[in-house]
Backbone atoms as SQL, in Angstrom:
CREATE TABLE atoms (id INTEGER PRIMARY KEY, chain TEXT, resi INTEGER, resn TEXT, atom TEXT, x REAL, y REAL, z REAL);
INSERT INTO atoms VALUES
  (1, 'A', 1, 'UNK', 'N', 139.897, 170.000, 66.747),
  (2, 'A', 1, 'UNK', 'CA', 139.608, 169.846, 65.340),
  (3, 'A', 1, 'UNK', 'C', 138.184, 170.317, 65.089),
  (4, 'A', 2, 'UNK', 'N', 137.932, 171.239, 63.806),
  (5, 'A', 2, 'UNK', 'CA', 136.508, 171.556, 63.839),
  (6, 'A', 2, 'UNK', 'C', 136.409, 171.004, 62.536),
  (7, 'A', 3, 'UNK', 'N', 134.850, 171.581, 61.796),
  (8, 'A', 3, 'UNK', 'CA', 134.849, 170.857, 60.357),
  (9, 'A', 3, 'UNK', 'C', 133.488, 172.099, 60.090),
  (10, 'A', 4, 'UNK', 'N', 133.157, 172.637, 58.962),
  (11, 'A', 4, 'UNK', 'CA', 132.061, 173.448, 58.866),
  (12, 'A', 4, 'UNK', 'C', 131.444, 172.605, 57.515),
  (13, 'A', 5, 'UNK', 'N', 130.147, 172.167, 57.541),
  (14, 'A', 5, 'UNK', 'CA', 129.672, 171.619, 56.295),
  (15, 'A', 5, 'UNK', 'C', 128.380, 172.445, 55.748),
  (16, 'A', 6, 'UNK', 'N', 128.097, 173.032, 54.870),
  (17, 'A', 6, 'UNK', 'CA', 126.908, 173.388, 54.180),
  (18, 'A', 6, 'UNK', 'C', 125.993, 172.270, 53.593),
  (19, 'A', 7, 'UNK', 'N', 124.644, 172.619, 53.735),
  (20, 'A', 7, 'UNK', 'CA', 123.912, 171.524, 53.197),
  (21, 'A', 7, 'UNK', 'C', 122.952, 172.216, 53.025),
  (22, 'A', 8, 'UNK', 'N', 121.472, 171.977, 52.081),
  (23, 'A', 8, 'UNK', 'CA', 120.374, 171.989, 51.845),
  (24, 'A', 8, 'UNK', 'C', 119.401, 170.798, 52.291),
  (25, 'A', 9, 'UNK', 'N', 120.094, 169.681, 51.880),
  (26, 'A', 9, 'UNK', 'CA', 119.463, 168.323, 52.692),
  (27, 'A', 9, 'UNK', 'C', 119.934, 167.548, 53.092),
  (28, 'A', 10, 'UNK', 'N', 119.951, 166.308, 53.723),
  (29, 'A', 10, 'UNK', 'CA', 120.643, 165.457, 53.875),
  (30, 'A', 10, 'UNK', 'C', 121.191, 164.483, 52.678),
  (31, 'A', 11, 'UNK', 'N', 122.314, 164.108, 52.883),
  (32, 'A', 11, 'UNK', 'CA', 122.459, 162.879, 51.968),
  (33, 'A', 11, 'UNK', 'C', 122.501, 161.526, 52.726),
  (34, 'A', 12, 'UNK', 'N', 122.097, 160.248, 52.197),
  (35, 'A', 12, 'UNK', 'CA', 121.827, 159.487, 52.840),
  (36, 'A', 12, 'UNK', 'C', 123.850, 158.521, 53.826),
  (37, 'A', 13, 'UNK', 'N', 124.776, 158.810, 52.712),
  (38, 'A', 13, 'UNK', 'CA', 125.967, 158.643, 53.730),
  (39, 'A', 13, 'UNK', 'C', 126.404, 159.593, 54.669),
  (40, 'A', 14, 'UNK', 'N', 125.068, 160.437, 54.889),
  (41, 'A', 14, 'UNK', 'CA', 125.742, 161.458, 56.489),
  (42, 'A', 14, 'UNK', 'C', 125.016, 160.155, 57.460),
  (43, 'A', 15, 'UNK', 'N', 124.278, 159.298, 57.295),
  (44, 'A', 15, 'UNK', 'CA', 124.029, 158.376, 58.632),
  (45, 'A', 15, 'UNK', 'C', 125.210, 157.821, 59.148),
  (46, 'A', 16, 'UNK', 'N', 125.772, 158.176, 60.097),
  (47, 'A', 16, 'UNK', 'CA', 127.383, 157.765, 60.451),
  (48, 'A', 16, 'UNK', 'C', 127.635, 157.625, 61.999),
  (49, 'A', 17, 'UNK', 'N', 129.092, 157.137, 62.278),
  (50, 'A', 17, 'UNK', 'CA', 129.466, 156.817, 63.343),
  (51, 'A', 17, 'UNK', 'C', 130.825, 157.254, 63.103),
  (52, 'A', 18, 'UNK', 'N', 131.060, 157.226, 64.677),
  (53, 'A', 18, 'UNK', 'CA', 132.913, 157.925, 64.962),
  (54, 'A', 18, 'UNK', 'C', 133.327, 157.159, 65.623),
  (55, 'A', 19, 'UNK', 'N', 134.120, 155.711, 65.116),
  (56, 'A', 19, 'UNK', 'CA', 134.501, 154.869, 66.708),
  (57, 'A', 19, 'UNK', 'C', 135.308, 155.271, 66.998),
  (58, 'A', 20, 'UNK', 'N', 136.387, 155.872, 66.468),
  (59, 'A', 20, 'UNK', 'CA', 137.806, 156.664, 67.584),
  (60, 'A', 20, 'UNK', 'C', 137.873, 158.109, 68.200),
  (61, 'A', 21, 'UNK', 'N', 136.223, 158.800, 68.280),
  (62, 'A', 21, 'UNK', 'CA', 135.871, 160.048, 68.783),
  (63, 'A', 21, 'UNK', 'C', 135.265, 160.120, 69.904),
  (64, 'A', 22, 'UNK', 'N', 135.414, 161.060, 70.705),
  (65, 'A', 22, 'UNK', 'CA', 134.591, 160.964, 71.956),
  (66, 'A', 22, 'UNK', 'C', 132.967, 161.187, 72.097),
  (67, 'A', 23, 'UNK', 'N', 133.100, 162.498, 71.636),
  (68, 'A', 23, 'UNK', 'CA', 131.540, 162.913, 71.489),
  (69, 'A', 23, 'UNK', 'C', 131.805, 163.970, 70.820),
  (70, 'A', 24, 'UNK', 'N', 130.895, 164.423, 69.412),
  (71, 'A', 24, 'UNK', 'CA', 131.189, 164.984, 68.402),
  (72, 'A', 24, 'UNK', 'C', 130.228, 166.399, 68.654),
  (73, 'A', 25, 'UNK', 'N', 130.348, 167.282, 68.239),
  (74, 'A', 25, 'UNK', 'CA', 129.532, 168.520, 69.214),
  (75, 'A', 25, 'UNK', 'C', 129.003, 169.469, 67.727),
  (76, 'A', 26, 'UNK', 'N', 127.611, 169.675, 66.949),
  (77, 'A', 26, 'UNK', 'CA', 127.266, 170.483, 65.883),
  (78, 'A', 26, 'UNK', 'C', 127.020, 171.464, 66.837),
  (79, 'A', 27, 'UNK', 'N', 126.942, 172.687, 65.675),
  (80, 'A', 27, 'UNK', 'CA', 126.318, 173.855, 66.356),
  (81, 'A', 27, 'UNK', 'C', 125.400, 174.673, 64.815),
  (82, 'A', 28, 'UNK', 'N', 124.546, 175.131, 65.278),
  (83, 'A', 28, 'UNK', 'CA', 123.391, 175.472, 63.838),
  (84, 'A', 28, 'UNK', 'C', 124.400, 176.949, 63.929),
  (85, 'A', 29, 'UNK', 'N', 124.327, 177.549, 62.627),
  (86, 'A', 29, 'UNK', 'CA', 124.937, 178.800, 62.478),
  (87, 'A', 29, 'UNK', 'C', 123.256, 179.689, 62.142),
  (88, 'A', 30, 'UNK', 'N', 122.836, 179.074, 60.437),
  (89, 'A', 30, 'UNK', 'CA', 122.145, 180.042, 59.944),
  (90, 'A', 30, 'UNK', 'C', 120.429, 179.400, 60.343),
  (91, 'A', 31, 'UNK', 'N', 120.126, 178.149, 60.405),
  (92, 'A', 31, 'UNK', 'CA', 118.907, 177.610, 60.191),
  (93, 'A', 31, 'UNK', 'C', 118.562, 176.548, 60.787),
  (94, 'A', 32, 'UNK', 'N', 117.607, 175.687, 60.855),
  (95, 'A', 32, 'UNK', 'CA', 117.351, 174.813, 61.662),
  (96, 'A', 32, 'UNK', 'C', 117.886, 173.470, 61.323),
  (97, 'A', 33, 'UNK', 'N', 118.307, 172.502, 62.406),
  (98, 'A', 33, 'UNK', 'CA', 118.576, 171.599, 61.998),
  (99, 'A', 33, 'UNK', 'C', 118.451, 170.232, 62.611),
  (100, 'A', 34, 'UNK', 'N', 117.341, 169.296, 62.096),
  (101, 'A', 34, 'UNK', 'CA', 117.201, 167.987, 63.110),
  (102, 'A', 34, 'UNK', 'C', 118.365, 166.992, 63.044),
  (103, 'A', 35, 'UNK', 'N', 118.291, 166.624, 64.310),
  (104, 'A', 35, 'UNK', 'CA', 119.733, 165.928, 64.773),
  (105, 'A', 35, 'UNK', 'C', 119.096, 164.925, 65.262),
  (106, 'A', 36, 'UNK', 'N', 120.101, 163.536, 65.173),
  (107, 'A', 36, 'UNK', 'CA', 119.161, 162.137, 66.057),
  (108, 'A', 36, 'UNK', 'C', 120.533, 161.362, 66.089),
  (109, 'A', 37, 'UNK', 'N', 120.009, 160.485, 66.855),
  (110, 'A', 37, 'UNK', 'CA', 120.846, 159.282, 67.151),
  (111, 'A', 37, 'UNK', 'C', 119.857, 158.348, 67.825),
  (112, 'A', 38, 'UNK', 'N', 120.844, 156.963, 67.499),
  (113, 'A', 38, 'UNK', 'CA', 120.402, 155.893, 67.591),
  (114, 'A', 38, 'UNK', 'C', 120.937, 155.097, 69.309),
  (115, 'A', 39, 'UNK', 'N', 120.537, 154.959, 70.161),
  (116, 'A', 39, 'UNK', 'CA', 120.718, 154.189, 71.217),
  (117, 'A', 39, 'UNK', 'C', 121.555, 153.227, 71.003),
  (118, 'A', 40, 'UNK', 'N', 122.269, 152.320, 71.732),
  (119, 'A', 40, 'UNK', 'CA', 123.163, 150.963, 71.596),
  (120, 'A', 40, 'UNK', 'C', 122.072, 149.871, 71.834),
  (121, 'A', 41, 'UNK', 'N', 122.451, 148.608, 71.961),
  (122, 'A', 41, 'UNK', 'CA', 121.233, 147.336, 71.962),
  (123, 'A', 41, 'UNK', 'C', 121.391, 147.480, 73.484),
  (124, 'A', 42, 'UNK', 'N', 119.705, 146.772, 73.856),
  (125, 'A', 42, 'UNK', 'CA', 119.039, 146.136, 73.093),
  (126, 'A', 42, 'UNK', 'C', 117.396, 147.280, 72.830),
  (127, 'A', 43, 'UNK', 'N', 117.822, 148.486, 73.268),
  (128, 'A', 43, 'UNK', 'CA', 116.991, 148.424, 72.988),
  (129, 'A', 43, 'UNK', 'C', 116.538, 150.012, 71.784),
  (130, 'A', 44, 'UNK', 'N', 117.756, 150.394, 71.048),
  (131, 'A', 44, 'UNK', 'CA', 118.045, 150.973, 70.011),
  (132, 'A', 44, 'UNK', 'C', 116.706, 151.950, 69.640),
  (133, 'A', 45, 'UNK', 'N', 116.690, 153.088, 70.568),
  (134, 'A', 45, 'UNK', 'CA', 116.088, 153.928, 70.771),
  (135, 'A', 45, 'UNK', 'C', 116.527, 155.327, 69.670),
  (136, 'A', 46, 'UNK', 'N', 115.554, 156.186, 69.295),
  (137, 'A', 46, 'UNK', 'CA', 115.711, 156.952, 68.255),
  (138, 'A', 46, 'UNK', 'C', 115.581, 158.429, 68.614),
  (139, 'A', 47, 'UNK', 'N', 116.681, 159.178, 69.252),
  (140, 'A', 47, 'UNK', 'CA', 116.960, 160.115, 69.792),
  (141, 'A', 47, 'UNK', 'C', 116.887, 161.561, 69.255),
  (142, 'A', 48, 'UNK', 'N', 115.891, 162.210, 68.966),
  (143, 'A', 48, 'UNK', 'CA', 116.045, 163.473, 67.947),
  (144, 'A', 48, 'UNK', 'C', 115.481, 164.685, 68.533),
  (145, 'A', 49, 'UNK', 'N', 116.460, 166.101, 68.366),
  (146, 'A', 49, 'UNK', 'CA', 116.635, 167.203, 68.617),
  (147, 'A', 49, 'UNK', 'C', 116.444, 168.057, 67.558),
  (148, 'A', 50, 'UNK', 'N', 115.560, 169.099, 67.447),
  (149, 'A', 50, 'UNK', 'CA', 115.639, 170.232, 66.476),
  (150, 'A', 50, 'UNK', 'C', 116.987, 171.176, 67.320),
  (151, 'A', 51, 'UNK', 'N', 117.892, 171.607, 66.458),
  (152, 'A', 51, 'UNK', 'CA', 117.964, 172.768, 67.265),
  (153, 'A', 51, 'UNK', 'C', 118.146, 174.048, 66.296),
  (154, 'A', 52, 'UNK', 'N', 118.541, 175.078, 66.704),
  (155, 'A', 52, 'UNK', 'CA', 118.057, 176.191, 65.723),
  (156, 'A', 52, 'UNK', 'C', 119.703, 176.842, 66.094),
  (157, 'A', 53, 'UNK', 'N', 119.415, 178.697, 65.355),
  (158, 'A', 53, 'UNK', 'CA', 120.963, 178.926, 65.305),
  (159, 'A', 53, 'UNK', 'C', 121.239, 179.460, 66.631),
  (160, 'A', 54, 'UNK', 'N', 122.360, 179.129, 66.742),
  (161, 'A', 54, 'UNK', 'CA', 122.827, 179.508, 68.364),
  (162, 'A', 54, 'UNK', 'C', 123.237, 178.021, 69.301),
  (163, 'A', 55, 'UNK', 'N', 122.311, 177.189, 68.787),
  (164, 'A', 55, 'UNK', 'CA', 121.976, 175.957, 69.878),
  (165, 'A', 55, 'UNK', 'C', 123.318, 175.097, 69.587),
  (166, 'A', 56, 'UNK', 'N', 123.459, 174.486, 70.754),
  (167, 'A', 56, 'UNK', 'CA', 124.491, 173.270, 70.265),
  (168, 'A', 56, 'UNK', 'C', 124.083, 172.033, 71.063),
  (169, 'A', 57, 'UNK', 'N', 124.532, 170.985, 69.928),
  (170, 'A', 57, 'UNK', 'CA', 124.278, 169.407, 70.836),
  (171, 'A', 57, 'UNK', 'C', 125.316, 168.549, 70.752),
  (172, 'A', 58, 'UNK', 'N', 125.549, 167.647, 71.448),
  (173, 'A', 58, 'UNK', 'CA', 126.103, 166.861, 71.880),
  (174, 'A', 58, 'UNK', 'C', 125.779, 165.090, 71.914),
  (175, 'A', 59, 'UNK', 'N', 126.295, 164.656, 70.514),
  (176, 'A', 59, 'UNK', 'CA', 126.587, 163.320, 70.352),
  (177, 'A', 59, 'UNK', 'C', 126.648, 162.571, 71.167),
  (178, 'A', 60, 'UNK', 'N', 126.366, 161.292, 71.522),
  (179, 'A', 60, 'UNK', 'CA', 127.410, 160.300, 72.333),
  (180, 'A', 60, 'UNK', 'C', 128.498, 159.540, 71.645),
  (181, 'A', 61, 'UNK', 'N', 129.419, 159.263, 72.349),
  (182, 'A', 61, 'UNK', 'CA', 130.423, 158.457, 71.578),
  (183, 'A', 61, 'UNK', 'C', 129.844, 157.417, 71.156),
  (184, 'A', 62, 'UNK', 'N', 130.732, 157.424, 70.041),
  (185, 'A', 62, 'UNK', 'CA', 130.320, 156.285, 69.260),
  (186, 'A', 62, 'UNK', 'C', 129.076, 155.714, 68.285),
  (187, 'A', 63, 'UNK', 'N', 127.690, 156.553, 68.764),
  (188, 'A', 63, 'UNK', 'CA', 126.689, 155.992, 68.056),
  (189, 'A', 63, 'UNK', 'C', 126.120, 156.377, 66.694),
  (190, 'A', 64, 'UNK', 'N', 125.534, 155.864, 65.930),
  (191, 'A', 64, 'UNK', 'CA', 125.153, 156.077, 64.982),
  (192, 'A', 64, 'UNK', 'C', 123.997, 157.603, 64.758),
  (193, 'A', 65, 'UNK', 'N', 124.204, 158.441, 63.977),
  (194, 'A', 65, 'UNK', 'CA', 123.627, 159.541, 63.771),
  (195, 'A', 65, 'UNK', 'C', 123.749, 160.307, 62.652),
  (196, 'A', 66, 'UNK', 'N', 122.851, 161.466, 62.707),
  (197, 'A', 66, 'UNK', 'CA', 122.532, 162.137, 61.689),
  (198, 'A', 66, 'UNK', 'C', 122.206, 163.530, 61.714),
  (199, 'A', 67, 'UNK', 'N', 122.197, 164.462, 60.635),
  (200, 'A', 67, 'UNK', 'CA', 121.840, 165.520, 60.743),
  (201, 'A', 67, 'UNK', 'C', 121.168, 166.073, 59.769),
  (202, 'A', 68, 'UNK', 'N', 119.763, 166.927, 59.575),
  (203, 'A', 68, 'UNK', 'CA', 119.212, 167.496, 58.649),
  (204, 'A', 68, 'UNK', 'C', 118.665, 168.243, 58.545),
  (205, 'A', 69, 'UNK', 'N', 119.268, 169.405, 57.483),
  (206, 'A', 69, 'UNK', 'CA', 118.345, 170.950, 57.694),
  (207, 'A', 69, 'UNK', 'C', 116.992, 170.711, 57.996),
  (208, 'A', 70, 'UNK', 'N', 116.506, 171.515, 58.237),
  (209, 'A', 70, 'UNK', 'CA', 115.146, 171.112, 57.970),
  (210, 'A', 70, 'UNK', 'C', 114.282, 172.634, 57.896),
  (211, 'A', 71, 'UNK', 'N', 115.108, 173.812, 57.909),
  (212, 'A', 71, 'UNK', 'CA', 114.994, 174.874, 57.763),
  (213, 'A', 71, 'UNK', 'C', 114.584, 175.203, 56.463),
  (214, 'A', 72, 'UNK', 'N', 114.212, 176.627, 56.048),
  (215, 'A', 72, 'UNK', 'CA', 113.766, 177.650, 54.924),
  (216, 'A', 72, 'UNK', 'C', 114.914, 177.605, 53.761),
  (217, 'A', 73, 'UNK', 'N', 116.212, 177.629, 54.251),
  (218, 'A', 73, 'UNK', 'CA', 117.493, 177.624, 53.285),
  (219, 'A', 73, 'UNK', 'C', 118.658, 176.845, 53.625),
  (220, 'A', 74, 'UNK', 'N', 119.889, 177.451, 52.641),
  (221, 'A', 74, 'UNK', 'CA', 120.256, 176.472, 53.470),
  (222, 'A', 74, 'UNK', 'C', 121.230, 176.738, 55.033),
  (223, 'A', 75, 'UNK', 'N', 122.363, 175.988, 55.384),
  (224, 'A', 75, 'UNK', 'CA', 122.345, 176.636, 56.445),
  (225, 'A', 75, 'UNK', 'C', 124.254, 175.808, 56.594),
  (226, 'A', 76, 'UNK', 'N', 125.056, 176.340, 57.545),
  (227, 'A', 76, 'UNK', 'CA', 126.204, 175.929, 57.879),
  (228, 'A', 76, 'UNK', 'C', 126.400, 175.420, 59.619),
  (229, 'A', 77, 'UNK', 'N', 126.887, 173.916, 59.326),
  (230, 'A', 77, 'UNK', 'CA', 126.356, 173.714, 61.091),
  (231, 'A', 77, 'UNK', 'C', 128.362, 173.972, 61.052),
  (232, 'A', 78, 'UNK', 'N', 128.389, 173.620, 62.302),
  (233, 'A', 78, 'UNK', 'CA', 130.042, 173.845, 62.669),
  (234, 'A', 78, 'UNK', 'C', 130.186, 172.515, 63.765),
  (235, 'A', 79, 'UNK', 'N', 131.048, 171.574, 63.543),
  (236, 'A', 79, 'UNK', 'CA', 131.204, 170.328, 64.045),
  (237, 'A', 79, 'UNK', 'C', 132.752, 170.363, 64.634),
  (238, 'A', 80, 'UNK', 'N', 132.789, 169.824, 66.001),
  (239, 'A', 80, 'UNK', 'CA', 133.782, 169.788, 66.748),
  (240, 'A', 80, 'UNK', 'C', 134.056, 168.160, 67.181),
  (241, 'A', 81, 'UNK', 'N', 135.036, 167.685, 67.072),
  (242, 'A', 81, 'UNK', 'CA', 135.677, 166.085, 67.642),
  (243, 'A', 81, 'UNK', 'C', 136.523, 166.095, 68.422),
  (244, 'A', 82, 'UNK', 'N', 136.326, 165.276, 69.412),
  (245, 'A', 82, 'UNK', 'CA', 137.582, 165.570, 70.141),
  (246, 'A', 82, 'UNK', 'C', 139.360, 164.354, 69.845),
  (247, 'A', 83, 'UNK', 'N', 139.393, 164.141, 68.621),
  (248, 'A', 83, 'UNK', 'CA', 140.265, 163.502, 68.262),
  (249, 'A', 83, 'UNK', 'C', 140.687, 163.844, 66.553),
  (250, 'A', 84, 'UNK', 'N', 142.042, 164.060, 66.511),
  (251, 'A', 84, 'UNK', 'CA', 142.405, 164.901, 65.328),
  (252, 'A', 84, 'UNK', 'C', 142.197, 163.603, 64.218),
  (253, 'A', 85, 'UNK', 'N', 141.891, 162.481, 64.546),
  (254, 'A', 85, 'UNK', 'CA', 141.329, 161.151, 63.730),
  (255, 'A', 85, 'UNK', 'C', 140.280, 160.201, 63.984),
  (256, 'A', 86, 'UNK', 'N', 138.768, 161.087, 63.857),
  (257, 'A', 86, 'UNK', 'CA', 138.189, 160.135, 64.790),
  (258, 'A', 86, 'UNK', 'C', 137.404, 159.380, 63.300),
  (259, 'A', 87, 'UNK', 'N', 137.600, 158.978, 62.746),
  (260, 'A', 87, 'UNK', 'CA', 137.326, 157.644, 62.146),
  (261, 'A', 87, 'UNK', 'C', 135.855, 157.834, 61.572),
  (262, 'A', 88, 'UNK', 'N', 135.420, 157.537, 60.528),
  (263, 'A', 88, 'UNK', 'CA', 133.954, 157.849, 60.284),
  (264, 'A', 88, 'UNK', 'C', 133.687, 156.777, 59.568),
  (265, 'A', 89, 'UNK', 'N', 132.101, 156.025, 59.576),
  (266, 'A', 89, 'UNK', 'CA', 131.440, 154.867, 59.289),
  (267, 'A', 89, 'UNK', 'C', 130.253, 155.857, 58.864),
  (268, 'A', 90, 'UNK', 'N', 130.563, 155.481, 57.671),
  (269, 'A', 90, 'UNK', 'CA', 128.856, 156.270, 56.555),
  (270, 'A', 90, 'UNK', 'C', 128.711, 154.453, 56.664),
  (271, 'A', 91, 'UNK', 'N', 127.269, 154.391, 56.812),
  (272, 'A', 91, 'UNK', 'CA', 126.516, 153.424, 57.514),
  (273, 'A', 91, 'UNK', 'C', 125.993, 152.598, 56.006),
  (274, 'A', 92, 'UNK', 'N', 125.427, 153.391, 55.220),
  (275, 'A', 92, 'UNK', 'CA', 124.792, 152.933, 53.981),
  (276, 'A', 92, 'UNK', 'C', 126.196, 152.413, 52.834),
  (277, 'A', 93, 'UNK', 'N', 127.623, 153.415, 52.978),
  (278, 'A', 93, 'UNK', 'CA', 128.339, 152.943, 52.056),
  (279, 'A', 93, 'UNK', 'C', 128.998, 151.874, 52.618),
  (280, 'A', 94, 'UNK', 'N', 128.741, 151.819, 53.651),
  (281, 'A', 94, 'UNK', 'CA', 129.503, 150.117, 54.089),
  (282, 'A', 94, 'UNK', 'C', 129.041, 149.142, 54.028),
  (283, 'A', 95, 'UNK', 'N', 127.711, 149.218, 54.145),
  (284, 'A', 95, 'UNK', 'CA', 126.916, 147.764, 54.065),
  (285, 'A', 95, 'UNK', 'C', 126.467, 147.556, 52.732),
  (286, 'A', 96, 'UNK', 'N', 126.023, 148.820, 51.889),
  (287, 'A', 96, 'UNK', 'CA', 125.647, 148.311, 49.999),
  (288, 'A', 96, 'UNK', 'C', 126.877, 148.947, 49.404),
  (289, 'A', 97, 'UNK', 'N', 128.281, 149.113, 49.722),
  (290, 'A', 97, 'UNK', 'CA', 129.200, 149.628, 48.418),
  (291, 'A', 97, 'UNK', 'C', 130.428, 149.186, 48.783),
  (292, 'A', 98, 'UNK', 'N', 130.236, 148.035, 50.239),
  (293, 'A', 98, 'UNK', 'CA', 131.862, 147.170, 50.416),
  (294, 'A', 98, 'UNK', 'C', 132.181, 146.374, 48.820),
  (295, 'A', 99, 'UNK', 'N', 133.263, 146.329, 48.774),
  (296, 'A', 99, 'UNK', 'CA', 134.493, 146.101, 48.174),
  (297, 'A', 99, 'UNK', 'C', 135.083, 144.986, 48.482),
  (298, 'A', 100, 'UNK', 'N', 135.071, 143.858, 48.087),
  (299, 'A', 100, 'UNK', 'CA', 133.766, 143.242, 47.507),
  (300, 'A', 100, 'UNK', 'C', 132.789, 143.134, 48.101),
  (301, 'A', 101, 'UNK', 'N', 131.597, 143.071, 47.363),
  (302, 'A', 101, 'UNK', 'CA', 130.589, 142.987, 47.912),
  (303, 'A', 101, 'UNK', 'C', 129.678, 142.263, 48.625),
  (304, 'A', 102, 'UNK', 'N', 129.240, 142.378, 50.192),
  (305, 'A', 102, 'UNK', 'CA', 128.538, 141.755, 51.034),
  (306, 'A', 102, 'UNK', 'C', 127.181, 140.761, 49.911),
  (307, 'A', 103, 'UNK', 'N', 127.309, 139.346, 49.999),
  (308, 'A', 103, 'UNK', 'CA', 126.301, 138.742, 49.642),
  (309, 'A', 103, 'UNK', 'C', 124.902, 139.342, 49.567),
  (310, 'A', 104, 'UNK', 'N', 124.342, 139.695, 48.949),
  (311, 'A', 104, 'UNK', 'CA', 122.874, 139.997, 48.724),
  (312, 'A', 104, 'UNK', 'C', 121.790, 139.373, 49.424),
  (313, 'A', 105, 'UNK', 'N', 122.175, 137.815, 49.748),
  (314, 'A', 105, 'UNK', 'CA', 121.134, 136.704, 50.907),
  (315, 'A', 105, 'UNK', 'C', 121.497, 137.268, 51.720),
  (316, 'A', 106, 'UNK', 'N', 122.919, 137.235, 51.990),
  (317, 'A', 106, 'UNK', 'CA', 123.022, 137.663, 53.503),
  (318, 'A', 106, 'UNK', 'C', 122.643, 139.070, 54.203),
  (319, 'A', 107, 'UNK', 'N', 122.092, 140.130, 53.564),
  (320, 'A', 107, 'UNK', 'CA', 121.847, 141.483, 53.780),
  (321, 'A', 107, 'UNK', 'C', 120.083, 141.463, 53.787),
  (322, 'A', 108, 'UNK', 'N', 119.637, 140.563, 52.401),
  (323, 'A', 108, 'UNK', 'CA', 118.494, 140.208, 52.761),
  (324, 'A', 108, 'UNK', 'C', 117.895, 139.869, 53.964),
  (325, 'A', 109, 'UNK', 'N', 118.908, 138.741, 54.479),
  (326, 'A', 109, 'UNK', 'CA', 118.256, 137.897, 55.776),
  (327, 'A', 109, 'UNK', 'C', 118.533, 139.291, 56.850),
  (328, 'A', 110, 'UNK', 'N', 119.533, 139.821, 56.945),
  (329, 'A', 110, 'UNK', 'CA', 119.622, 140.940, 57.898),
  (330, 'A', 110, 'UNK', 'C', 118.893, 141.822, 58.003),
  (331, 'A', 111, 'UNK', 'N', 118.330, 142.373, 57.142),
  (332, 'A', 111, 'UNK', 'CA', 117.248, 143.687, 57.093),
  (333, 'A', 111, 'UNK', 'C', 115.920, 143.137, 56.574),
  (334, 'A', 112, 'UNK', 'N', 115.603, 141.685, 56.701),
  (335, 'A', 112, 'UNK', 'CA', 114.263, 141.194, 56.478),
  (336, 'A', 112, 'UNK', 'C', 113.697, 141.397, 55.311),
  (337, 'A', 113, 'UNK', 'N', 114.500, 142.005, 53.960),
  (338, 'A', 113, 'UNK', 'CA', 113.571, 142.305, 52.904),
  (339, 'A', 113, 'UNK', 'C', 113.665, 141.118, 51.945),
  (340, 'A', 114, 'UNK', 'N', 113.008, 141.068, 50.424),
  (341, 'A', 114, 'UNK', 'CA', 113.759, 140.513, 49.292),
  (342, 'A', 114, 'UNK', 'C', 114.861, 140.695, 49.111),
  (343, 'A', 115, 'UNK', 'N', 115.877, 139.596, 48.222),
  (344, 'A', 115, 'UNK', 'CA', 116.723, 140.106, 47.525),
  (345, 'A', 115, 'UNK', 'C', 117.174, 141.288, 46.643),
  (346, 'A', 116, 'UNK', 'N', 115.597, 141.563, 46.100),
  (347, 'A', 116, 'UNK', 'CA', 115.532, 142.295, 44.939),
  (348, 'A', 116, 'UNK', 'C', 115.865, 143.723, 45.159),
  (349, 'A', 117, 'UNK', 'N', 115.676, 144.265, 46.668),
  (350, 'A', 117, 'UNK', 'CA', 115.664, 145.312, 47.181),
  (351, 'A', 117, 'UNK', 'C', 117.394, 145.614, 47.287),
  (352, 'A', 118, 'UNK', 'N', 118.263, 144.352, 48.277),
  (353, 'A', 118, 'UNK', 'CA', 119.125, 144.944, 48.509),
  (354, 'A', 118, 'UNK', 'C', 119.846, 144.805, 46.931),
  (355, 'A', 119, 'UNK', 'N', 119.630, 144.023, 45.989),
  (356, 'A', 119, 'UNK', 'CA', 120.101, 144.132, 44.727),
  (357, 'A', 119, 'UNK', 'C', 119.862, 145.323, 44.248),
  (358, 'A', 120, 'UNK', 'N', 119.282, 146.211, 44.449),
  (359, 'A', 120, 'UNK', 'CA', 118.779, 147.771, 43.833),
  (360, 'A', 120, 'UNK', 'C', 119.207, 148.525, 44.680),
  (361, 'A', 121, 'UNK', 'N', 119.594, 148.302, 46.019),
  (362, 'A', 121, 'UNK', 'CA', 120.455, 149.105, 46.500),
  (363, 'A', 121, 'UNK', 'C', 121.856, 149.186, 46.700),
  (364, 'A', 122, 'UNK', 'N', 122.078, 148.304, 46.544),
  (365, 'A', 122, 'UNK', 'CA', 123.829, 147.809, 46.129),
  (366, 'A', 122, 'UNK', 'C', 124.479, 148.992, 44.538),
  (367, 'A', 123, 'UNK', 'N', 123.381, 148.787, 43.693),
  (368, 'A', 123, 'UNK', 'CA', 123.461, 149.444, 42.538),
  (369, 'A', 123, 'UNK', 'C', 124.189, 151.167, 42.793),
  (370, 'A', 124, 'UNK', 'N', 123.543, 151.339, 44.018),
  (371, 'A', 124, 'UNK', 'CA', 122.989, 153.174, 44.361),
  (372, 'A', 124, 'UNK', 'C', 124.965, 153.546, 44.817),
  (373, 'A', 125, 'UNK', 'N', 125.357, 152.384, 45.540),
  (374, 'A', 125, 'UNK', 'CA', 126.703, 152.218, 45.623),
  (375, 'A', 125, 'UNK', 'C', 127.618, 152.030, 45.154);
């Protein structure tokens, strides 16, 4: 299964995960593009690669990540999965735009801020 996406920038629901994929594989076509991921606990390390056109990288299963031009224009990466359903978790629309919606204390107490914050970000969802 492949997938080709165009972008100029990131949007903030490309922060995502694949729990039913193995390891998800971009490849830069026209321009540059920073790539990262996030480590598993405990100690959730912040993993990031430029790579340019030609280059390809390699995901780990399962973890949370991202991708962003970061080039002159824009650019087409080309994404490979190795499962014809591997499941995707946009990270931001699950936690501020569940259906119904996750308590506001309780997201507070999780990400250490005010209320007021995750109340303004719930909105964005």
């Amino acid at each position: 299964m492949w997938a080709a996406r165009a972008w100029k920038h990131i949007k903030p629901e490309w922060l995502q995960g694949h729990p039913s994929d193995g390891s998800p594989v971009t490849r830069a076509q026209q321009s540059r593009n920073l790539n990262g991921f996030v480590t598993s606990n405990p100690d959730n390390n912040l993993i990031t690669r430029t790579i340019k056109k030609g280059d390809v990288l390699v995901f780990p299963m399962g973890l949370v990540h991202f991708q962003r031009n970061v080039g002159s224009g824009n650019d087409v990466a080309i994404a490979t999965l190795s499962s014809q359903n591997p499941g995707v978790i946009t990270i931001a629309n699950t936690i501020f735009g569940s259906n119904p919606s996750v308590s506001g204390d309780i997201l507070a107490k999780a990400f250490q801020v005010d209320k007021s914050v995750v109340d303004q970000l719930q909105t964005k969802f």
